[in-house]
C-alpha positions in Angstrom: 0.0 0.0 0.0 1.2 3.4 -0.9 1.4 6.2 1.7 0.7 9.7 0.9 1.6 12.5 3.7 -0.9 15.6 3.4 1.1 18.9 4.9 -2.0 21.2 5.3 -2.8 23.5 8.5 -6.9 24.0 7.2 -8.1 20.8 9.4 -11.2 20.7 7.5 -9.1 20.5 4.2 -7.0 18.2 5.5 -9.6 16.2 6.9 -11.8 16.1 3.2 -8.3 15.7 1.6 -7.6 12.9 3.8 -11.0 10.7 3.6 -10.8 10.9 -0.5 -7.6 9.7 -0.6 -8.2 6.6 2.2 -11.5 6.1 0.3 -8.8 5.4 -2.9 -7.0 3.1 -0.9 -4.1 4.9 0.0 -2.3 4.7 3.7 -2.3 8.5 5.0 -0.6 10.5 7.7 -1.2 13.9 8.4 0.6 16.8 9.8 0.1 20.3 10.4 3.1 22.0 10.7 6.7 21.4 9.0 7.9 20.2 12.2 5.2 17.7 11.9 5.8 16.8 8.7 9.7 16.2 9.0 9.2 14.1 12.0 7.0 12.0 10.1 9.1 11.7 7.1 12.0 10.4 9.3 9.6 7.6 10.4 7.6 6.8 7.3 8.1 5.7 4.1 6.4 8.4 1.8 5.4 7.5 -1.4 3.6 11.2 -2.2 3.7 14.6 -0.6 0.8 16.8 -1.0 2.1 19.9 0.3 0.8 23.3 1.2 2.6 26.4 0.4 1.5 29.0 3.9 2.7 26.8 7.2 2.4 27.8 10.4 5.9 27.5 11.2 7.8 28.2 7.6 7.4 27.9 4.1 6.1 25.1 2.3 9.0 26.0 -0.2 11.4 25.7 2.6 10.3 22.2 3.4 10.6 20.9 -0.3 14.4 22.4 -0.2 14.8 19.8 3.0 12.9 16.9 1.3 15.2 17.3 -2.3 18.1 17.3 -0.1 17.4 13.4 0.4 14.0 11.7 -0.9 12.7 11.7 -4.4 9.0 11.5 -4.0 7.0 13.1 -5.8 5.6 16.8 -4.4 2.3 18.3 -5.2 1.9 22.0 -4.1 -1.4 23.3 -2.7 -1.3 26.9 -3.1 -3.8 29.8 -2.7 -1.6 31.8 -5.3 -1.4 30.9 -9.1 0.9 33.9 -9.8 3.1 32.6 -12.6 6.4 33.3 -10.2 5.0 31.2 -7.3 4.3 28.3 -9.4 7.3 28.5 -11.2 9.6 28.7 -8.0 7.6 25.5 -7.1 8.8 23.4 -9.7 12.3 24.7 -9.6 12.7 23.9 -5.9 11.6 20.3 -6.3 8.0 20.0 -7.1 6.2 17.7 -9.6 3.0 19.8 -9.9 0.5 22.6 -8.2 -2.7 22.9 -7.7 -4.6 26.1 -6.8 -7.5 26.6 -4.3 -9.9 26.0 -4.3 -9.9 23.5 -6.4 -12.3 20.5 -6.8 -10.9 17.2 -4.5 -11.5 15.1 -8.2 -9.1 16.8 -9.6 -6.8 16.7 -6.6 -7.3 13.0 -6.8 -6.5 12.7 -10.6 -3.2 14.3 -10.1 -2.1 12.1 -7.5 -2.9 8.9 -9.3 -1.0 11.0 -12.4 2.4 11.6 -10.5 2.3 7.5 -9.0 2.4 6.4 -12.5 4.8 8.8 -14.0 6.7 7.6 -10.6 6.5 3.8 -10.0 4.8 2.3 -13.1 7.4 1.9 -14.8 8.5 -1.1 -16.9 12.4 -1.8 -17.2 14.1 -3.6 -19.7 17.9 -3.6 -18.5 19.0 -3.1 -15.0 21.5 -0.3 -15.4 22.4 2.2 -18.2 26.0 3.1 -18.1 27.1 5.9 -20.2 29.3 9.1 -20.1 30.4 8.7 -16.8 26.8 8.6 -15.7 25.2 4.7 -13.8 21.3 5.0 -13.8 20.0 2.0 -11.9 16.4 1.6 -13.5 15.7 -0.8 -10.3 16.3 1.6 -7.5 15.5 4.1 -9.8 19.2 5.9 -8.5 22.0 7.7 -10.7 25.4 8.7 -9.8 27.8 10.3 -11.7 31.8 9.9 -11.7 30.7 7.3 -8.6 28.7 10.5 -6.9 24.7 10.1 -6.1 22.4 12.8 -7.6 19.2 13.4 -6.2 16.9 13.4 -8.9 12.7 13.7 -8.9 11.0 11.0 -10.7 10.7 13.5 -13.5 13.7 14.2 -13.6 15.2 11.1 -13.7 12.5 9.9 -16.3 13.4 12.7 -18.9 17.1 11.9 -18.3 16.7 7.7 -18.8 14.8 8.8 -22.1 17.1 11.1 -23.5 19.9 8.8 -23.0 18.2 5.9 -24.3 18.0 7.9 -27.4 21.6 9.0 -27.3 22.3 11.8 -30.8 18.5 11.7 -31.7 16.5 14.7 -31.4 13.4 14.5 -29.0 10.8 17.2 -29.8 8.9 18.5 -27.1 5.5 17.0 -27.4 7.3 14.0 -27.7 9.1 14.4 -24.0 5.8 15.5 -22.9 3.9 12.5 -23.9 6.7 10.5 -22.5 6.7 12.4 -19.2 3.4 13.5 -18.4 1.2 10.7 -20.1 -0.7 13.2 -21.9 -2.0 14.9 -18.2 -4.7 17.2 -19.9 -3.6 19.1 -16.7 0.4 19.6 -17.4 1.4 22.9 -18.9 4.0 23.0 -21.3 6.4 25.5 -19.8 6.7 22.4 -17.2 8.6 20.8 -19.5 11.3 23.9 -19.5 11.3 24.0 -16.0 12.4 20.2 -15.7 14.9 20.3 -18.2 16.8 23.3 -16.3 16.0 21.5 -13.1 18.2 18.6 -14.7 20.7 20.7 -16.3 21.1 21.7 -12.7 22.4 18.5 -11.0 24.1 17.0 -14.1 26.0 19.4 -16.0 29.4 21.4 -14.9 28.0 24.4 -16.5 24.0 23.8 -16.5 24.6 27.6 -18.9 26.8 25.5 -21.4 25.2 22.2 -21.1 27.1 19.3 -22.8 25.0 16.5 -22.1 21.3 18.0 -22.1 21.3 20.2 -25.5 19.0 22.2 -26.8 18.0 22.0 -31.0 16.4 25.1 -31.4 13.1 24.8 -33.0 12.8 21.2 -32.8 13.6 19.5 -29.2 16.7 18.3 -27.3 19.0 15.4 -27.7 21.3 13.8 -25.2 24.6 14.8 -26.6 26.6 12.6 -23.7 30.3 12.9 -25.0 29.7 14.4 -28.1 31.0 17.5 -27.0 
């Protein structure tokens, strides 16, 4: 059974969040606070974060910079602000998507069963890719590179095991979005942006210059690897 933490100080929000999601079949602990929430997470195995952005006690944003710093779940922002630079600090941080209140507990519920696909239904064929000084273990779902662990989110690591399966081809972007996002009527495209430079970020030595992750203007990216 999966287990999904809700992170939400509205008890009555929480409480409506929490029933659906038992209703689905889904193990839940809630919390209330971020130091709720991080003692939980030291005790729990958390499959799903659904995360609120106003805490009592700190940011919502703050606690997503803690959670990157070792667990690769994915986050799902509540937030009573869709300003464009709130939602894009959200996935830049660490999060996997956003939802605005209110917002209808359906839809909440849609997006959660989204993000476990994209995360654990995957199907492997090999074990490990090896290639450019880069080890992605398509078990453990881990990568290290030069023998040096990188946390990535599940999207993150998905759009990297696809562009390196393809290794010189060009991708195009509604291609990595199908691939990614399962055709999610709910995903917006500049997501796709914001995960790329989110990669760029943990695996390039100049994410400005990138060698692996390159961009073919007009058309897509390619995994350039060593071609550089």
């Amino acid at each position: 059974m999966q287990t999904i933490m809700i992170v939400e100080d509205d008890q009555m929000l929480n409480t409506g969040i929490t029933f659906n999601m038992q209703m689905d079949g889904f193990e839940v602990i809630s919390a209330s606070t971020i130091q709720g929430a991080t003692e939980q997470l030291n005790n729990t195995e958390i499959h799903l974060i659904i995360l609120d952005v106003n805490l009592p006690d700190g940011s919502g944003f703050d606690f997503c910079k803690k959670v990157r710093e070792r667990y690769t779940m994915p986050i799902l922002f509540l937030t009573a602000c869709d300003m464009e630079l709130d939602v894009i600090t959200g996935f830049r941080i660490g999060g996997d998507d956003y939802i605005t209140k209110p917002f209808s507990l359906n839809i909440l519920r849609e997006r959660v069963f989204a993000l476990l696909r994209r995360s654990y239904n995957h199907v492997n064929k090999v074990d490990v890719i090896r290639q450019d000084g880069f080890e992605m273990n398509l078990d453990s779902m881990t990568v290290q590179k030069d023998g040096e662990s990188l946390a990535l989110t599940p999207s993150e690591y998905k759009l990297m095991k696809t562009l390196m399966e393809r290794k010189g081809e060009v991708i195009t972007r509604q291609k990595l979005l199908e691939v990614l996002f399962e055709n999610d009527e709910f995903v917006e495209e500049h997501t796709l942006t914001v995960t790329i430079n989110r990669l760029r970020n943990k695996i390039e030595d100049e994410p400005s210059k990138p060698n692996y992750v390159k961009t073919v203007y007009g058309m897509g990216y390619t995994w350039a690897g060593d071609c550089h």
